[in-house]
PDB file of N, CA, C and O in Angstrom:
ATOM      1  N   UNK A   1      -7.048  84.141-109.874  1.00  0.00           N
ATOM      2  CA  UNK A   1      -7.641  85.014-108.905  1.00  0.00           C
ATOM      3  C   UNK A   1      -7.345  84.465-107.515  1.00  0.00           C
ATOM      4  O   UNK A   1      -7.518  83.261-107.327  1.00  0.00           O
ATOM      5  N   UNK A   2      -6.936  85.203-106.577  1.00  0.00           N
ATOM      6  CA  UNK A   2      -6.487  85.133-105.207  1.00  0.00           C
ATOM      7  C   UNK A   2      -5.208  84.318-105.038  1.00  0.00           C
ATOM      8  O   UNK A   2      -4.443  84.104-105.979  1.00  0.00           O
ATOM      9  N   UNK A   3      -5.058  83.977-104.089  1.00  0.00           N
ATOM     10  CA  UNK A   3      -3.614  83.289-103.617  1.00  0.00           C
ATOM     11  C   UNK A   3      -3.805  81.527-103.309  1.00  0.00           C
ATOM     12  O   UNK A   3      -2.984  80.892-102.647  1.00  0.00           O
ATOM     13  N   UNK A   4      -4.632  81.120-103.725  1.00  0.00           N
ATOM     14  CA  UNK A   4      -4.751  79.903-103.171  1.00  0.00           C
ATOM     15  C   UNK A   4      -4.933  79.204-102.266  1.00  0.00           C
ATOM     16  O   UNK A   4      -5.162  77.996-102.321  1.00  0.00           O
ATOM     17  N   UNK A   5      -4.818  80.194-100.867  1.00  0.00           N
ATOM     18  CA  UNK A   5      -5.463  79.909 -99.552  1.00  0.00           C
ATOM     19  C   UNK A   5      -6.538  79.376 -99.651  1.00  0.00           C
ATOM     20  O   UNK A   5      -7.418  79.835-100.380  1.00  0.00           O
ATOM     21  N   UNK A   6      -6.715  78.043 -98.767  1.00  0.00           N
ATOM     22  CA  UNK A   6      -7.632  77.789 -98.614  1.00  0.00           C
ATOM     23  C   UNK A   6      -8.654  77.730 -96.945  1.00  0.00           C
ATOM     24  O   UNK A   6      -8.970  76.725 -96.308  1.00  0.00           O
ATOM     25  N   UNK A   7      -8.910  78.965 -96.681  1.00  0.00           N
ATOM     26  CA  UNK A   7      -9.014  79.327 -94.786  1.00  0.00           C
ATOM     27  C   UNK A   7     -10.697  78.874 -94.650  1.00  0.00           C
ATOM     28  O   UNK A   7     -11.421  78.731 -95.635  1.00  0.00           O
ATOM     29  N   UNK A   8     -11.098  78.705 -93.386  1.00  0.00           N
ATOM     30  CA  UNK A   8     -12.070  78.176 -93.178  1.00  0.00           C
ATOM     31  C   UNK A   8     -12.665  79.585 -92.953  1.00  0.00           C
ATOM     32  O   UNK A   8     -11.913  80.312 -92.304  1.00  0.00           O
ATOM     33  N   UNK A   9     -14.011  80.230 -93.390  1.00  0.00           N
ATOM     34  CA  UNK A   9     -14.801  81.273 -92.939  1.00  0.00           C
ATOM     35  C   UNK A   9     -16.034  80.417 -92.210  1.00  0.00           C
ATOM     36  O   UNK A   9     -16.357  79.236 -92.341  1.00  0.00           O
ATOM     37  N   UNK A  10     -16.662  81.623 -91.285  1.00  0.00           N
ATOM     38  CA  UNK A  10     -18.016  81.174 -90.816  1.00  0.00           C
ATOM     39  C   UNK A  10     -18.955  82.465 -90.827  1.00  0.00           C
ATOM     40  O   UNK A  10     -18.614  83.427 -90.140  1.00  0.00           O
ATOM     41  N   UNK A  11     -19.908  82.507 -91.444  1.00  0.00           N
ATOM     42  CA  UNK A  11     -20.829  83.280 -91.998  1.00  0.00           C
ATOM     43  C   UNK A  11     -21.843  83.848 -91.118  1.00  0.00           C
ATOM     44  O   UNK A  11     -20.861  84.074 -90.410  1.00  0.00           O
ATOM     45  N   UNK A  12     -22.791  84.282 -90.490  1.00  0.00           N
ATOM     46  CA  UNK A  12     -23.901  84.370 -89.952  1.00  0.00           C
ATOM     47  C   UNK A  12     -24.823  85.395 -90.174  1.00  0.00           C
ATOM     48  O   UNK A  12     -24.552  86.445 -89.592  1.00  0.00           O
ATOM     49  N   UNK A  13     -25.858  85.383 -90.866  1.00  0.00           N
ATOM     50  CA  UNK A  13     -27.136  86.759 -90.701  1.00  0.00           C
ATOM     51  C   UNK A  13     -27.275  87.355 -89.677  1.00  0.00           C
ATOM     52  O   UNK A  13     -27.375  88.581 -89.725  1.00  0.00           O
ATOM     53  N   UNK A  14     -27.319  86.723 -88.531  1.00  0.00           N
ATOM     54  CA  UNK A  14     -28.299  87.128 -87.471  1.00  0.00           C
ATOM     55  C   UNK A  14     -26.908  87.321 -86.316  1.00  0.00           C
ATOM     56  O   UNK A  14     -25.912  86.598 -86.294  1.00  0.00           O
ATOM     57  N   UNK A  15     -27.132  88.258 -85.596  1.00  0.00           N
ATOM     58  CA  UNK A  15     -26.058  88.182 -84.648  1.00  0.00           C
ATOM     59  C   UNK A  15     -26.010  87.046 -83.859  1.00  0.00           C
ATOM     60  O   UNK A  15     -25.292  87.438 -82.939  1.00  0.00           O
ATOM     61  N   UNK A  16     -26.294  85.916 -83.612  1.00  0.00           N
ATOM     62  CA  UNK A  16     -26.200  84.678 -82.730  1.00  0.00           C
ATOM     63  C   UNK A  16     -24.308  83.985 -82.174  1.00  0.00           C
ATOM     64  O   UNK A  16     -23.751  82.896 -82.315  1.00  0.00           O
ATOM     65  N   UNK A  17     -23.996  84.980 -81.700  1.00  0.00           N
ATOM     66  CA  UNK A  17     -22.595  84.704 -81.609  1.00  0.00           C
ATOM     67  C   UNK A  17     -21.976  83.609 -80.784  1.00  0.00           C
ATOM     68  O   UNK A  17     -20.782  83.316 -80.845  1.00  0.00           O
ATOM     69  N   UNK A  18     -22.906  82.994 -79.973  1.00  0.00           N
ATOM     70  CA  UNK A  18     -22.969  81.365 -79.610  1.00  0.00           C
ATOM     71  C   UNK A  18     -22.740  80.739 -80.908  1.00  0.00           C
ATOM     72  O   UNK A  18     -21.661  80.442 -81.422  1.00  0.00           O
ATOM     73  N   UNK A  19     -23.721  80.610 -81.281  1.00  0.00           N
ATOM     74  CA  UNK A  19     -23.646  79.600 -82.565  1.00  0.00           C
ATOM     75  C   UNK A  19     -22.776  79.881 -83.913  1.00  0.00           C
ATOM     76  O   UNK A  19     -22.338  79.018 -84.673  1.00  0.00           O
ATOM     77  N   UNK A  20     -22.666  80.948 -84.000  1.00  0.00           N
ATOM     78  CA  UNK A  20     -21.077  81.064 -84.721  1.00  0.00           C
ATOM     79  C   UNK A  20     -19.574  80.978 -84.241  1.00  0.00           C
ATOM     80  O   UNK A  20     -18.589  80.879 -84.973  1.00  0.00           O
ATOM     81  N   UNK A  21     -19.602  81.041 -82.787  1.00  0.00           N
ATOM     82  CA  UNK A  21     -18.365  80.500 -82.587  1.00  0.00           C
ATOM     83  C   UNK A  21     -18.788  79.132 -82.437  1.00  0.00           C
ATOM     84  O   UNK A  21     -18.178  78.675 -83.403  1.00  0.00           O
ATOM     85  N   UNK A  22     -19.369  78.165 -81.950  1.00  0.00           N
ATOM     86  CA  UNK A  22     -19.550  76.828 -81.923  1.00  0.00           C
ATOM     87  C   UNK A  22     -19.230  76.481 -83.351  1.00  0.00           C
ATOM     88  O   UNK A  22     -18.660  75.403 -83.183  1.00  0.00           O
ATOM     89  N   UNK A  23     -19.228  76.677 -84.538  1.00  0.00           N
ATOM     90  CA  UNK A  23     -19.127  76.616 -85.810  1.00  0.00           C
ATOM     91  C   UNK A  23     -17.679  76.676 -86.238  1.00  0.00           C
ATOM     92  O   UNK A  23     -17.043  75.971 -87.020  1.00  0.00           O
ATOM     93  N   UNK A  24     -17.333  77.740 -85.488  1.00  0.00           N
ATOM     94  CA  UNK A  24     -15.529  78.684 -85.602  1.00  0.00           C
ATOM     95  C   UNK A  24     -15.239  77.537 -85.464  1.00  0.00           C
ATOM     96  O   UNK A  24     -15.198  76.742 -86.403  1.00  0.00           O
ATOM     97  N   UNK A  25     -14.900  77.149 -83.847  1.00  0.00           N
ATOM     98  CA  UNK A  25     -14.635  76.039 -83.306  1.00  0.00           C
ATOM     99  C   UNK A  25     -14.418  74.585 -83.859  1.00  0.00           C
ATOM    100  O   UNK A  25     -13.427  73.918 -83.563  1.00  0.00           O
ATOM    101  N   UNK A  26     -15.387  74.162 -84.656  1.00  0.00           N
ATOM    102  CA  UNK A  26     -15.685  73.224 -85.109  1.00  0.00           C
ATOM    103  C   UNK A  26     -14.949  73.101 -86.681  1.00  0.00           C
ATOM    104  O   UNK A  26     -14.618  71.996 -87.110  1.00  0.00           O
ATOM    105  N   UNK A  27     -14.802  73.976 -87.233  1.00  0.00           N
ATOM    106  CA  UNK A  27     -14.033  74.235 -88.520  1.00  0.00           C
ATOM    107  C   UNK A  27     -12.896  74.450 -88.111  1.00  0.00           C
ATOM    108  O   UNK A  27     -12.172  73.485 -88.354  1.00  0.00           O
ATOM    109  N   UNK A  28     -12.295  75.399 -87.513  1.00  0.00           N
ATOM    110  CA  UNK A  28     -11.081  75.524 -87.583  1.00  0.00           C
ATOM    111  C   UNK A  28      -9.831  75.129 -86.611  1.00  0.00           C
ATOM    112  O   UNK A  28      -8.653  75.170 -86.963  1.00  0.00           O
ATOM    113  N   UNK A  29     -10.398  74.660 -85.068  1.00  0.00           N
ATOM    114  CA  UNK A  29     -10.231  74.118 -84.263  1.00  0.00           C
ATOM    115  C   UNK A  29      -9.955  72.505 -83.954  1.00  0.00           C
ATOM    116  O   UNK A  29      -9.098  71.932 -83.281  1.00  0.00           O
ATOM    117  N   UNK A  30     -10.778  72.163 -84.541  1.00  0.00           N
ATOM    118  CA  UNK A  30     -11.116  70.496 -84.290  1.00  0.00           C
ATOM    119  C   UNK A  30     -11.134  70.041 -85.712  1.00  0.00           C
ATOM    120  O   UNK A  30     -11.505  68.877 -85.869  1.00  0.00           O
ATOM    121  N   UNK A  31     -10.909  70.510 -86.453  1.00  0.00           N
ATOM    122  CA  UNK A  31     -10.729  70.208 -87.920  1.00  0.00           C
ATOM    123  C   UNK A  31     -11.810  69.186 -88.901  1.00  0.00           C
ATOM    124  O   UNK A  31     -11.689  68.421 -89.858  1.00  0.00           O
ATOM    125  N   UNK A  32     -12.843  69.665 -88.071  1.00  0.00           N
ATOM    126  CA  UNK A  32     -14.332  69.037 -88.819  1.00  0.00           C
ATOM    127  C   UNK A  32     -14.579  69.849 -90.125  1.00  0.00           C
ATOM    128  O   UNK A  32     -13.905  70.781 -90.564  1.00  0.00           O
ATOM    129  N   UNK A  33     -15.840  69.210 -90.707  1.00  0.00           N
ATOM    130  CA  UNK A  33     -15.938  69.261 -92.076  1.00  0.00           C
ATOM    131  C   UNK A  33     -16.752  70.843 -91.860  1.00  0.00           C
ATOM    132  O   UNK A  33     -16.956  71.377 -90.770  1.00  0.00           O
ATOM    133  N   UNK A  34     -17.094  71.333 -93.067  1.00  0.00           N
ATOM    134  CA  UNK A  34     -18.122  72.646 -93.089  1.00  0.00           C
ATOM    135  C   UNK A  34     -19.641  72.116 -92.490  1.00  0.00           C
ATOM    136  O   UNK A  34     -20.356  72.662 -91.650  1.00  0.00           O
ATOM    137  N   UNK A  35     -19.890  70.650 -93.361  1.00  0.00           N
ATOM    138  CA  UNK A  35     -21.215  70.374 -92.953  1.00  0.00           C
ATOM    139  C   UNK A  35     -20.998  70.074 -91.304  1.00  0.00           C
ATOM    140  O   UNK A  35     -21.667  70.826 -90.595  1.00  0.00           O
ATOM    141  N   UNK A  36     -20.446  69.421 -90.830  1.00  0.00           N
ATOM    142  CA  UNK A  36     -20.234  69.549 -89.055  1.00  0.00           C
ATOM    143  C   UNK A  36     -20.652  70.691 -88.545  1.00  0.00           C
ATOM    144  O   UNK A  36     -21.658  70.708 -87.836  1.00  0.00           O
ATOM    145  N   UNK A  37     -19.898  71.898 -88.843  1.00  0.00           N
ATOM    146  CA  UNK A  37     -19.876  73.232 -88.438  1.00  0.00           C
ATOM    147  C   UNK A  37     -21.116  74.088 -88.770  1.00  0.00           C
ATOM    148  O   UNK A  37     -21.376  75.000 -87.985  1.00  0.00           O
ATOM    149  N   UNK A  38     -21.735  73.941 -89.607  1.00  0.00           N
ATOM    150  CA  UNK A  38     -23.650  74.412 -89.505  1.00  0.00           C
ATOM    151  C   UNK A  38     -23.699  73.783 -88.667  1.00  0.00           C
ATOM    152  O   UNK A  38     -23.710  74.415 -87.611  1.00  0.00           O
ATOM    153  N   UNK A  39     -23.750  72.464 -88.544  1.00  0.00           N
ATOM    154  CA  UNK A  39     -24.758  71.713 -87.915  1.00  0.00           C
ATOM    155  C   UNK A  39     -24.546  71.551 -85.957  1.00  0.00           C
ATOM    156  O   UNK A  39     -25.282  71.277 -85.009  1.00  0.00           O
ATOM    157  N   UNK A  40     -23.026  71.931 -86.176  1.00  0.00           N
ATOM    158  CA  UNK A  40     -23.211  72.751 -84.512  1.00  0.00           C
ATOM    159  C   UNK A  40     -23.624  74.009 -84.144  1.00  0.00           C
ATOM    160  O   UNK A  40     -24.210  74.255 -83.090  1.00  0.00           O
ATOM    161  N   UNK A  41     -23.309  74.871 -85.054  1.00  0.00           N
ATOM    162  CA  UNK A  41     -23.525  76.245 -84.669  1.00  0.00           C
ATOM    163  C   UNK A  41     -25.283  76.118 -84.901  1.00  0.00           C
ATOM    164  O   UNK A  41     -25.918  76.690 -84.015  1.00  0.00           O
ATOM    165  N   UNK A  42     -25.878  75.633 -85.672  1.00  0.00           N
ATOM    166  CA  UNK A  42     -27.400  75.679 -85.830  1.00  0.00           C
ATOM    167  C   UNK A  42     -27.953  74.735 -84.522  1.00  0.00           C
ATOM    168  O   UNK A  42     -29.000  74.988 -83.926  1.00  0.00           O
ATOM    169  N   UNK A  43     -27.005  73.547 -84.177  1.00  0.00           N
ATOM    170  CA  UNK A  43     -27.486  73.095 -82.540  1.00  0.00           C
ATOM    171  C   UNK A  43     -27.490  73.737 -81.524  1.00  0.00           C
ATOM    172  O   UNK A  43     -28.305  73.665 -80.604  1.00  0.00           O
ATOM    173  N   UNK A  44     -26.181  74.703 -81.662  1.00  0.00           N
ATOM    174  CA  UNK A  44     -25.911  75.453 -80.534  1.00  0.00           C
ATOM    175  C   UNK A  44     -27.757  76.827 -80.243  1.00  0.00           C
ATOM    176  O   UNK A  44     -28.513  77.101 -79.310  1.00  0.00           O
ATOM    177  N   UNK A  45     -27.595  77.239 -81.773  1.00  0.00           N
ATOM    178  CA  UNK A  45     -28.813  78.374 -81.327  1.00  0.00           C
ATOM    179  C   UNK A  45     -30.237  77.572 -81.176  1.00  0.00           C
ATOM    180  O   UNK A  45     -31.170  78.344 -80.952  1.00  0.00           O
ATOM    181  N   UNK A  46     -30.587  76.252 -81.247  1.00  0.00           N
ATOM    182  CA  UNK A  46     -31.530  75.914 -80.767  1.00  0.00           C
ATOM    183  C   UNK A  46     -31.651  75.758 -79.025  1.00  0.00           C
ATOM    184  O   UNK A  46     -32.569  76.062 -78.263  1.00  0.00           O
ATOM    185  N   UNK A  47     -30.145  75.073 -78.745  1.00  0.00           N
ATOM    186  CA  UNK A  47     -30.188  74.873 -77.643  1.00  0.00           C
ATOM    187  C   UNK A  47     -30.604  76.383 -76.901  1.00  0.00           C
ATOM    188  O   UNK A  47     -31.553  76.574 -76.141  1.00  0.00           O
ATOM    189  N   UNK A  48     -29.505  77.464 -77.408  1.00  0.00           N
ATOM    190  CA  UNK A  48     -29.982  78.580 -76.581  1.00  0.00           C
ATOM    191  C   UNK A  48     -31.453  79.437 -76.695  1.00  0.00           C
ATOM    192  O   UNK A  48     -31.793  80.430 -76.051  1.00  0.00           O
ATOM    193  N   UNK A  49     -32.014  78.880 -77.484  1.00  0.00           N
ATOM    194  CA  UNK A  49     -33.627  79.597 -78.344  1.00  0.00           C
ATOM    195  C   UNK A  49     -32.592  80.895 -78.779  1.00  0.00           C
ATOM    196  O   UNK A  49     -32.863  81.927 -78.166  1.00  0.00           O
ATOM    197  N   UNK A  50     -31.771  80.971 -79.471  1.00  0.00           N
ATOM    198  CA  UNK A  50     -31.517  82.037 -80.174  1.00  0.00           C
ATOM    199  C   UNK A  50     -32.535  83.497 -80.591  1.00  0.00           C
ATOM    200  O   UNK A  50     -32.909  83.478 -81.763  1.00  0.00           O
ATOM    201  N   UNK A  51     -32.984  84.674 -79.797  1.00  0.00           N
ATOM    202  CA  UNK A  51     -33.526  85.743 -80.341  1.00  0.00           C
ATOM    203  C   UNK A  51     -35.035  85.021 -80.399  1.00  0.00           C
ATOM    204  O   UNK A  51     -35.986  85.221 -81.155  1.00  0.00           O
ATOM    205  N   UNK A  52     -34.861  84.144 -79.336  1.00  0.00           N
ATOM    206  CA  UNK A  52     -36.599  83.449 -78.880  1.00  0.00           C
ATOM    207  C   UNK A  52     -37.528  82.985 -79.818  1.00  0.00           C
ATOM    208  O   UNK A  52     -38.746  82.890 -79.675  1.00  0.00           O
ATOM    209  N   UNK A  53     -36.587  82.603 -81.151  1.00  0.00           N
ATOM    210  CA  UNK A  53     -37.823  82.316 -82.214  1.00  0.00           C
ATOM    211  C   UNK A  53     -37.134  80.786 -82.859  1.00  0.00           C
ATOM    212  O   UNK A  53     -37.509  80.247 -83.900  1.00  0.00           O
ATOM    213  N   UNK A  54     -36.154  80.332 -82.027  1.00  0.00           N
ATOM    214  CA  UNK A  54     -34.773  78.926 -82.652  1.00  0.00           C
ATOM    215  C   UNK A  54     -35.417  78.577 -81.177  1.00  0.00           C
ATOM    216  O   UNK A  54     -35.557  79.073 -80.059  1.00  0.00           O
ATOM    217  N   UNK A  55     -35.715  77.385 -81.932  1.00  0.00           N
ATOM    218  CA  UNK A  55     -35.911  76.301 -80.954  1.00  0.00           C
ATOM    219  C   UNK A  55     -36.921  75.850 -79.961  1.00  0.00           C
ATOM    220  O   UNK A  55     -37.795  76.632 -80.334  1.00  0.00           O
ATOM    221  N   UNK A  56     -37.467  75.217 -79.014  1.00  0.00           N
ATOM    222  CA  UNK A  56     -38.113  74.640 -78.303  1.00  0.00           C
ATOM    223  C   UNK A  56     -38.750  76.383 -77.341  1.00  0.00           C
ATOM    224  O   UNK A  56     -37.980  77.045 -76.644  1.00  0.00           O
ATOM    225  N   UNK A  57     -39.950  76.690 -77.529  1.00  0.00           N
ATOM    226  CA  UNK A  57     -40.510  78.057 -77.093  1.00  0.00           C
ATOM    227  C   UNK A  57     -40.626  78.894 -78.054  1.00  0.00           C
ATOM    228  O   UNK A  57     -41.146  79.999 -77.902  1.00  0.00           O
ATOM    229  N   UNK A  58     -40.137  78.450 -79.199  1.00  0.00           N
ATOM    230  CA  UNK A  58     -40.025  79.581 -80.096  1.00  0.00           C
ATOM    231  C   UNK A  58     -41.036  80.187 -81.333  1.00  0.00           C
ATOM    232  O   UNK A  58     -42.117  79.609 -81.220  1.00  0.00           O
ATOM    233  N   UNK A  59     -41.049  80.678 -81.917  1.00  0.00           N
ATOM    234  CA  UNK A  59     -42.087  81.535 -82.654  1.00  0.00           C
ATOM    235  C   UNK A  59     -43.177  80.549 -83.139  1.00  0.00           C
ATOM    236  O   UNK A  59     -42.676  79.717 -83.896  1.00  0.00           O
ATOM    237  N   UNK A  60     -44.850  80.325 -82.900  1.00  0.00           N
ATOM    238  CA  UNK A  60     -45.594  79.278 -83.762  1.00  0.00           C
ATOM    239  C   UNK A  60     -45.758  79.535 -84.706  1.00  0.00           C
ATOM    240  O   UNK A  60     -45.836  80.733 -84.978  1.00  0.00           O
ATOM    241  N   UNK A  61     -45.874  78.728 -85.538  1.00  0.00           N
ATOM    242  CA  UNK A  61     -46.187  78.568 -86.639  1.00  0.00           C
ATOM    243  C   UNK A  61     -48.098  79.025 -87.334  1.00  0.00           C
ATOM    244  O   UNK A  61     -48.857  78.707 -86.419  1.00  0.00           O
ATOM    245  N   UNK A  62     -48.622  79.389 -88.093  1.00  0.00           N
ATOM    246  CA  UNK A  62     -49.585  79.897 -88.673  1.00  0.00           C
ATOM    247  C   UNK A  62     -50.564  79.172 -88.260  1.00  0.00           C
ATOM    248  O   UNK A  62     -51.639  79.637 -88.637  1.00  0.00           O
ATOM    249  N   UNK A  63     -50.685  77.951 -87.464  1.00  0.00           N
ATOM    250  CA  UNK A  63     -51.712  77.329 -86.746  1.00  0.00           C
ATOM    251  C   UNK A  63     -51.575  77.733 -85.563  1.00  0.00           C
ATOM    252  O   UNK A  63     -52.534  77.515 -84.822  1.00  0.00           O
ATOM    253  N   UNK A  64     -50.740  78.227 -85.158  1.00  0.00           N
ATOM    254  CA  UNK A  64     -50.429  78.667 -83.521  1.00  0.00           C
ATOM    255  C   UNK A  64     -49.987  77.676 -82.748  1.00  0.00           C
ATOM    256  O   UNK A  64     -50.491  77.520 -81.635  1.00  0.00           O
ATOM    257  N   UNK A  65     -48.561  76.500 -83.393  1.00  0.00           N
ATOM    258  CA  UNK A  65     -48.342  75.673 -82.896  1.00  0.00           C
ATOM    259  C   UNK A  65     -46.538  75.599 -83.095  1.00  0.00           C
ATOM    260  O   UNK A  65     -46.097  75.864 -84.213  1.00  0.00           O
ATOM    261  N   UNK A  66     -45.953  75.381 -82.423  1.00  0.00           N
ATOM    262  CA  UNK A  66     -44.683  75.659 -82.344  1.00  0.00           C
ATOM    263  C   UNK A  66     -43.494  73.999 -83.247  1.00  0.00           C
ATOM    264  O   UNK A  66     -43.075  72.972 -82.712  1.00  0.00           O
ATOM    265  N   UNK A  67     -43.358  74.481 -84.647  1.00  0.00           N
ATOM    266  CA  UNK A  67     -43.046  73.422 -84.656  1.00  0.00           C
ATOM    267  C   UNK A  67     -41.550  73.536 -85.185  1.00  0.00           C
ATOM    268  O   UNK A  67     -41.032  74.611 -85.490  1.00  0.00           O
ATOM    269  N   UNK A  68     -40.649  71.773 -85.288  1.00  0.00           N
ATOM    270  CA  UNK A  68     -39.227  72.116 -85.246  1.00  0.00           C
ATOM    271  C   UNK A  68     -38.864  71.804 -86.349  1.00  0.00           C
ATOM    272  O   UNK A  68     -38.676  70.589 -86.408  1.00  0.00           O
ATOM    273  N   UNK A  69     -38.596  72.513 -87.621  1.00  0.00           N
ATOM    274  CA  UNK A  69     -38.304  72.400 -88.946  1.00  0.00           C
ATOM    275  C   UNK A  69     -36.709  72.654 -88.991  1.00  0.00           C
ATOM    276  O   UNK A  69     -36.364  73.790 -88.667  1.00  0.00           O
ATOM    277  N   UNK A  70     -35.598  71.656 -89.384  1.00  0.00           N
ATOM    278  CA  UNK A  70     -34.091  72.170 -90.056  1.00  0.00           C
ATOM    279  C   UNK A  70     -33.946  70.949 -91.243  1.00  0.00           C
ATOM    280  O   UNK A  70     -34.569  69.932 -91.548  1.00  0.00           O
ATOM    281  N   UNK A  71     -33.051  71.492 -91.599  1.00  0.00           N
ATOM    282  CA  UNK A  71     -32.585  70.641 -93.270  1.00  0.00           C
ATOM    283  C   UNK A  71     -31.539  71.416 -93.572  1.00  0.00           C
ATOM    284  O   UNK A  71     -31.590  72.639 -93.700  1.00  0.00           O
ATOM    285  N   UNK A  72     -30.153  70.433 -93.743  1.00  0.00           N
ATOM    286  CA  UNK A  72     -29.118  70.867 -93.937  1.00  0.00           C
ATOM    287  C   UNK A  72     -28.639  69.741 -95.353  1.00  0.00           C
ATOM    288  O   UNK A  72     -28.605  68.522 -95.520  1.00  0.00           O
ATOM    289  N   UNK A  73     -28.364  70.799 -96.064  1.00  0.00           N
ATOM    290  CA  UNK A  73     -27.849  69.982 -97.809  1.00  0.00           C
ATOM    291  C   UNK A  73     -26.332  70.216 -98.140  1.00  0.00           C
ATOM    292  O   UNK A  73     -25.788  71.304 -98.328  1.00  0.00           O
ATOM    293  N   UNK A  74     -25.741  68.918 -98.173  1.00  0.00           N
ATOM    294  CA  UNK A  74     -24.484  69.199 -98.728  1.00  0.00           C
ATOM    295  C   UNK A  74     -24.432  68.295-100.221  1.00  0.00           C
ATOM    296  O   UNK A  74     -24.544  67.094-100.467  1.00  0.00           O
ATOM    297  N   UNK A  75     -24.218  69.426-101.010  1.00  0.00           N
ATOM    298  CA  UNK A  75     -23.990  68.986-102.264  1.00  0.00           C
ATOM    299  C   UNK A  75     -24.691  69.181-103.698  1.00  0.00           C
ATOM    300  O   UNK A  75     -24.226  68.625-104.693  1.00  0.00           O
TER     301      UNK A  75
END
């Protein structure tokens, strides 16, 4: 099945198109790993508060307190 290419994709739910090209970039550009490339594109939308709910200001949490939860798993 398929041709054997092996091309770098970058995925995103949410329209955050900062942080998916920071990702682009980082995969296919600079020739970093996949785990690199979350882990910029997910820096990048904190830095920008992505859709005001990523990052430092962003949506509180069920106590009404704003807190900073990520976890990235390779493997």
């Amino acid at each position: 099945m398929g041709d054997g290419l092996n091309l770098p994709l970058v995925i995103n739910t949410w329209a955050f198109t900062n942080g998916t090209a920071k990702a682009w970039n980082a995969i296919s550009r600079e020739g970093r790993s996949a785990l690199d490339a979350v882990e910029e594109g997910c820096s990048q939308c904190e830095i920008q508060q992505c859709d005001h709910t990523v990052g430092y200001g962003g949506s509180p949490d069920e106590n009404g307190e704003t807190t900073l939860d990520a976890m990235i798993m390779d493997g």
